[in-house]
C-alpha positions as CSV (number, residue, x, y, z in Angstrom):
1,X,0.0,0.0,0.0
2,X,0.9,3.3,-0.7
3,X,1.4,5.8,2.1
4,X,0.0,9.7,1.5
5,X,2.7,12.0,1.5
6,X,2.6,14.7,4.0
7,X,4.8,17.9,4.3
8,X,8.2,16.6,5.8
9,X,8.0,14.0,2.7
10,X,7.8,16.7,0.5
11,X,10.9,18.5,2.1
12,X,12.9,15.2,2.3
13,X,12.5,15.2,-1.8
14,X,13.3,18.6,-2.1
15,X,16.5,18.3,0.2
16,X,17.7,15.1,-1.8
17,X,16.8,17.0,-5.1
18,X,19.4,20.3,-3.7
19,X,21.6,17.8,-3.8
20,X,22.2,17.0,-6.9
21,X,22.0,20.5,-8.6
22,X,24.7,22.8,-9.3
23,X,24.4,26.0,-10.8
24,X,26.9,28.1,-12.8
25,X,26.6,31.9,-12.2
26,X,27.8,34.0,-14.9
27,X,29.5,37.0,-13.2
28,X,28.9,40.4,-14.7
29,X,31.7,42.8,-13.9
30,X,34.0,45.7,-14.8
31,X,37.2,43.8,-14.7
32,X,37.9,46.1,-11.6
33,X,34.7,45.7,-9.8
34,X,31.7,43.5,-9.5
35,X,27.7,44.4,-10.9
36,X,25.9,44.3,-7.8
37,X,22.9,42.2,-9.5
38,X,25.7,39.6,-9.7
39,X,24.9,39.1,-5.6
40,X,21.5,38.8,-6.0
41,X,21.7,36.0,-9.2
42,X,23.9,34.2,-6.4
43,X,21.5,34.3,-4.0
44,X,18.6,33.4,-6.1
45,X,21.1,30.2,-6.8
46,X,21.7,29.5,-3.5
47,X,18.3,28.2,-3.5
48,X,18.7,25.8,-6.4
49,X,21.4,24.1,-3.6
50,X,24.6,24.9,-2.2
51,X,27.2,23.8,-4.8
52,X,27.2,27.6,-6.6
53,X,30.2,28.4,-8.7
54,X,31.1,31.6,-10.3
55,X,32.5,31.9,-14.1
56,X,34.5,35.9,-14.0
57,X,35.9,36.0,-17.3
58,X,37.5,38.9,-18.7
59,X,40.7,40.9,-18.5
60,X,43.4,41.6,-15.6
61,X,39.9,40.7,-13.4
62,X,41.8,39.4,-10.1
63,X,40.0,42.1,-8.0
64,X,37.0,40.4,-9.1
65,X,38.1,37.2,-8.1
66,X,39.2,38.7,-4.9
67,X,35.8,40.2,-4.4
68,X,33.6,37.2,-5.4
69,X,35.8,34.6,-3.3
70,X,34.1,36.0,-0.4
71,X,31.0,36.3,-1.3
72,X,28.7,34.1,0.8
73,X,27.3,30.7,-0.8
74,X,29.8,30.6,-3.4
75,X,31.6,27.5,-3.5
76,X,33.8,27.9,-6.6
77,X,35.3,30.4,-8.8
78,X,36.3,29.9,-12.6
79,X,38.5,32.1,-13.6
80,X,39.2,32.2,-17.4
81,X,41.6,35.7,-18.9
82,X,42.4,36.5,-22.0
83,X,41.6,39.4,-24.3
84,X,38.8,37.8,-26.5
85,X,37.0,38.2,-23.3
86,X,37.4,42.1,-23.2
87,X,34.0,43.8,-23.0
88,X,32.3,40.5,-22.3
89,X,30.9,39.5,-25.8
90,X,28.4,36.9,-25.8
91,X,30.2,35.6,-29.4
92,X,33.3,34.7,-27.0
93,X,31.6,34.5,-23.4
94,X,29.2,31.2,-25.3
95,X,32.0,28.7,-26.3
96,X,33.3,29.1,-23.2
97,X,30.3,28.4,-21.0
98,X,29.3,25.6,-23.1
99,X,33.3,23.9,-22.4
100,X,32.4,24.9,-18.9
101,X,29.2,23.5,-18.2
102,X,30.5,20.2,-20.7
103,X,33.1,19.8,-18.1
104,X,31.1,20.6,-14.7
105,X,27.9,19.3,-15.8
106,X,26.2,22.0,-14.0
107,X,22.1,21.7,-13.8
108,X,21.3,25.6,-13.8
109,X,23.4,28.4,-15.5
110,X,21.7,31.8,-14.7
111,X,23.1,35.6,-14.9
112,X,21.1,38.9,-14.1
113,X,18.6,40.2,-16.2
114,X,20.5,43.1,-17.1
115,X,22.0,44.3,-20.4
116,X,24.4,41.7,-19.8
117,X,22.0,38.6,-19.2
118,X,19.8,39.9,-21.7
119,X,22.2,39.5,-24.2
120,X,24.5,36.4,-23.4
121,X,21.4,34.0,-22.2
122,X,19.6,33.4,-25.2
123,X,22.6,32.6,-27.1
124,X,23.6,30.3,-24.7
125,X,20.3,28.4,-24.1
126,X,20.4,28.0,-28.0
127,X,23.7,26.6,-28.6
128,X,22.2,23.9,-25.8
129,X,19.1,23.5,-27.2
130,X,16.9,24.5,-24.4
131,X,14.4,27.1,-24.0
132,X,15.9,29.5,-21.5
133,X,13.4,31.3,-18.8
134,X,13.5,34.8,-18.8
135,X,13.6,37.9,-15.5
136,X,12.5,35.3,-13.1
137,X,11.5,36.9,-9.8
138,X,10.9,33.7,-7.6
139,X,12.0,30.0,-7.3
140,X,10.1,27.5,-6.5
141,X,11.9,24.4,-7.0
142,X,14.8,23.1,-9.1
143,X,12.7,23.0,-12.1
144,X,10.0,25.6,-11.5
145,X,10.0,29.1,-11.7
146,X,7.8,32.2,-11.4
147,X,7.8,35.4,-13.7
148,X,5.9,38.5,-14.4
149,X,4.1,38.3,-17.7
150,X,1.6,41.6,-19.2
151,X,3.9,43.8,-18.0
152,X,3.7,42.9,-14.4
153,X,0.0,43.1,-14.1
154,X,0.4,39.1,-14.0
155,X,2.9,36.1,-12.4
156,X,3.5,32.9,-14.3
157,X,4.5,29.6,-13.0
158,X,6.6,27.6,-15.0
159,X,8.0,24.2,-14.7
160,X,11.1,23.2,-17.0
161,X,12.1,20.0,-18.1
162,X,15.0,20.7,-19.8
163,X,18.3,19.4,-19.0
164,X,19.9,22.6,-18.4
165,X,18.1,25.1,-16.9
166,X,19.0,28.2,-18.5
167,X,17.9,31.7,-16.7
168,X,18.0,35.3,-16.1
169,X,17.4,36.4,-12.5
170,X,15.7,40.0,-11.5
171,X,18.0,41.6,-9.3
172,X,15.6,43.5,-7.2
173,X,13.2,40.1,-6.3
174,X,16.4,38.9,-3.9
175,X,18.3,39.9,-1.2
176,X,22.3,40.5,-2.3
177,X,24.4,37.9,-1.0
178,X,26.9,39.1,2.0
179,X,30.3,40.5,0.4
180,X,32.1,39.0,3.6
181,X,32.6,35.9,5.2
182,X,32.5,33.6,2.6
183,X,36.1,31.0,1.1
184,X,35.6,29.9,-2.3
185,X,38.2,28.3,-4.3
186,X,39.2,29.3,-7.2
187,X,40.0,27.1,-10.6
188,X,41.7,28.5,-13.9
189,X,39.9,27.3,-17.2
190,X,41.4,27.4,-20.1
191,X,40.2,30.3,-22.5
192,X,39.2,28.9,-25.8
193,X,40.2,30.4,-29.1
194,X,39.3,33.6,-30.2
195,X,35.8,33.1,-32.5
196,X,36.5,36.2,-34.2
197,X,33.0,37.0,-34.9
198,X,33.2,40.3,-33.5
199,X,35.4,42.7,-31.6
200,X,35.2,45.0,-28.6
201,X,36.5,48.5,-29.7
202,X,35.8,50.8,-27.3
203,X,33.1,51.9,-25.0
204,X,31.9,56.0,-23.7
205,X,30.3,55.6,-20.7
206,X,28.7,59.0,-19.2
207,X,30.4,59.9,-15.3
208,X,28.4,60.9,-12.5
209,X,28.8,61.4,-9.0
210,X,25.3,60.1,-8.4
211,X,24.8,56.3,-7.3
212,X,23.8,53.8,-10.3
213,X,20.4,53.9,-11.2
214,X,19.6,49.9,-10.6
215,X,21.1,49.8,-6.9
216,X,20.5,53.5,-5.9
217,X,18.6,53.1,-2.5
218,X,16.3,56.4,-3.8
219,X,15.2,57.5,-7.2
220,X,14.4,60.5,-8.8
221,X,12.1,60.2,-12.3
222,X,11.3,62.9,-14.2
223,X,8.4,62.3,-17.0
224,X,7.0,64.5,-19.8
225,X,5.6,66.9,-17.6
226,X,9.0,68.3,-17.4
227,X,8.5,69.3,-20.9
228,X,12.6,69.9,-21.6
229,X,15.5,67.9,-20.9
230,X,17.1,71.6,-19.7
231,X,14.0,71.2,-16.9
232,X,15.2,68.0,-15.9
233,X,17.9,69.9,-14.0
234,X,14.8,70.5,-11.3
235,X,15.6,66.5,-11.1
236,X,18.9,66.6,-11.4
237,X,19.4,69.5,-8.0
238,X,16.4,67.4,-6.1
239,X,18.5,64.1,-6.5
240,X,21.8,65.7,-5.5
241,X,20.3,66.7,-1.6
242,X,18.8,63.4,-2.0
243,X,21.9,61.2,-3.1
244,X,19.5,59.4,-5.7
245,X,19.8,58.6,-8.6
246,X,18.2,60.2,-12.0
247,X,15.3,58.4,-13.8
248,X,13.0,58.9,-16.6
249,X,10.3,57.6,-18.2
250,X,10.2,56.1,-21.2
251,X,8.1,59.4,-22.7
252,X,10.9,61.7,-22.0
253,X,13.5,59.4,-23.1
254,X,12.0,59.0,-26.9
255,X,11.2,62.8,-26.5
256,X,14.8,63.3,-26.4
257,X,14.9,64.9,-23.2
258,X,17.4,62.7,-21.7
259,X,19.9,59.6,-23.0
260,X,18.3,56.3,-22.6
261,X,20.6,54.8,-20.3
262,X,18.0,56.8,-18.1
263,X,14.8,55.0,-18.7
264,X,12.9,53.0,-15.9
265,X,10.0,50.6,-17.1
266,X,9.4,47.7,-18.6
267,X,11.6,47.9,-21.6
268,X,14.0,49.9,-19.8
269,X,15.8,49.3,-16.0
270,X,13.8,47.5,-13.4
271,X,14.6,48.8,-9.8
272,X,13.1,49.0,-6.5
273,X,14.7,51.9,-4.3
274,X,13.4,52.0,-0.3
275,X,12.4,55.9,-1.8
276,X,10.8,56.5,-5.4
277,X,9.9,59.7,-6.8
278,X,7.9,59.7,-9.7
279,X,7.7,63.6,-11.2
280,X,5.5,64.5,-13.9
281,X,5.2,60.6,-14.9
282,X,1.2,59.9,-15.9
283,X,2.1,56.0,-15.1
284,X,1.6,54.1,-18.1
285,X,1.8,50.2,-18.0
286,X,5.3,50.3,-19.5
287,X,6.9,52.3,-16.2
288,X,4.6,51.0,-13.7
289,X,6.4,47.7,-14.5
290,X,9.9,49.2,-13.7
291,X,9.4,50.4,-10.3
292,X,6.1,49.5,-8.4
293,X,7.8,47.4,-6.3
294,X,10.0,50.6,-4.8
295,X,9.3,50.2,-0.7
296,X,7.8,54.2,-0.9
297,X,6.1,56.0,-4.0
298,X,6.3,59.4,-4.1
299,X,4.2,60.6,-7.1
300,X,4.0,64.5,-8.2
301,X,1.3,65.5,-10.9
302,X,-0.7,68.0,-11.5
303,X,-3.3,65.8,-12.8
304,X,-5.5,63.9,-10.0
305,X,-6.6,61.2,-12.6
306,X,-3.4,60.3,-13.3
307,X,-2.6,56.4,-12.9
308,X,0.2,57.5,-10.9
309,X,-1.6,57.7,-8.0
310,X,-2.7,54.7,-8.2
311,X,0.6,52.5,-6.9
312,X,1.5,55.7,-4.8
313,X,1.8,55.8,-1.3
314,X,2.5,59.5,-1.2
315,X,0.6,61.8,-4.1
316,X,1.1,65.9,-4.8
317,X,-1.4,67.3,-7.1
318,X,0.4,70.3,-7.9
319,X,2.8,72.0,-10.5
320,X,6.2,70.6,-10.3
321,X,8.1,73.5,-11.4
322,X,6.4,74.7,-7.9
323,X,6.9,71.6,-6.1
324,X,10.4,70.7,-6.7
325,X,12.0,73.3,-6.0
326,X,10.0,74.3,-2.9
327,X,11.6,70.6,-1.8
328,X,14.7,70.7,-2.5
329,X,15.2,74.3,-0.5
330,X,13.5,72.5,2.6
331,X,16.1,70.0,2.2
332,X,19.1,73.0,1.9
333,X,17.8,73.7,5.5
């Protein structure tokens, strides 16, 4: 006869499943420093189990090796240097995850769901022949997985019975993993050949003293109610007594007020500050998606209908060329 299975069963399977899973994070880095999303992709794996190992490729990275040894729940770092790796193309980075994961045999390989992820993932998950899983914001098992689907307004389960589990992780759905306290090992692999398919030039990234948009602990968003990117300065003074970070919505961004590199939403950067301040932004769909999981939303608008309000804890019907500057000389005090 068969016995029913009751909860500690259920957790005995699980337990002996985390055994047998190991999961390759793919590190996204500087060369000099570590991408903070990379800690939350590790702790998102740490669920998977506890063998977690670490691929840093890249060039003259041994600060990042340095930095990632200690990183809590990581069991292993691959380290693989050489200049194909420069600018971390997915034409090189795949041929050398595949050798990788031919020679670990890992169950899972994830990265974050950033630029990075985005565009190394689904190359990867191809070369393997799997479908890969995309901005997953829970786990629920080894082989099931939860994600936002219409722009948020829904969550999908999904349970994958491929081989290799191949997914992005959203950085602001998990805690970062502790920088401290942690010993990895670390293992040179050997970089394959060069596959010449394309080459890293050069790249012009834009300085500022502000924090980075996706980890800033409070953000500034300016929308098309600013009508000018020379108004965004309003934003840009705010932010400053603030330390935040500068946002915008996707409105302003094709309205050429500011660079895209600014844009929070749905096809833009997902983040989730403990402060959110959302000024002159209507709240379409699109932004909603990008930030209404910030801990407090601040909304400015001089139109009470606006959907804004809606997902805001805080709301201002008033003129923000009023408003704003009113708040940041309160701040000055």
């Amino acid at each position: 006869m068969y016995k029913s299975i009751n909860k500690k069963h259920v957790k005995l399977v699980t337990n002996l499943l985390q055994r047998f899973q190991s999961t390759l994070v793919v590190a996204e880095h500087t060369n000099d420093k570590l991408t903070p999303i990379t800690l939350n992709v590790i702790s998102a794996a740490r669920k998977l189990g506890d063998e977690v190992s670490c691929l840093v490729a890249g060039t003259n990275c041994a600060k990042v090796v340095g930095e990632i040894s200690k990183v809590q729940g990581v069991k292993k770092v691959l380290v693989a240097q050489h200049d194909a790796y420069k600018g971390l193309l997915p034409e090189e980075l795949t041929p050398l995850i595949l050798a990788t994961q031919k020679q670990f045999q890992f169950t899972h390989i994830c990265a974050g769901a950033s630029a990075f992820g985005k565009n190394l993932l689904p190359r990867v998950a191809a070369k393997l022949d799997v479908a890969p899983i995309s901005d997953i914001i829970e786990i629920k098992s080894p082989d099931t997985f939860v994600r936002t689907i219409y722009a948020g307004n829904a969550l999908s389960t999904v349970k994958c019975s491929e081989s290799v589990k191949v997914f992005s992780v959203r950085g602001t759905s998990f805690e970062a993993a502790l920088v401290e306290g942690g010993s990895a090992t670390k293992e040179e692999v050997l970089p394959l050949p060069p596959a010449g398919m394309s080459e890293w030039i050069e790249q012009n990234l834009t300085k500022s003293n502000r924090p980075e948009l996706t980890s800033a602990k409070v953000v500034v968003s300016g929308g098309r109610g600013l009508k000018s990117g020379d108004n965004f300065k309003l934003l840009y003074d705010l932010a400053d007594k603030l330390n935040a970070a500068v946002g915008a919505s996707r409105a302003a961004v094709d309205a050429g007020f500011v660079p895209n590199d600014m844009q929070v939403g749905q096809t833009g950067k997902i983040v989730a500050p403990e402060l959110y301040i959302a000024v002159g932004i209507s709240g379409a769909i699109q932004h909603l998606a990008g930030m209404k999981d910030s801990k407090t939303i601040v909304a400015i608008n001089k139109d009470p209908d606006a959907p804004i309000f809606q997902v805001a804890d805080y709301g201002i019907v008033a003129d923000l060329f009023k408003v704003v500057p009113e708040m940041t000389e309160a701040l000055k005090k």
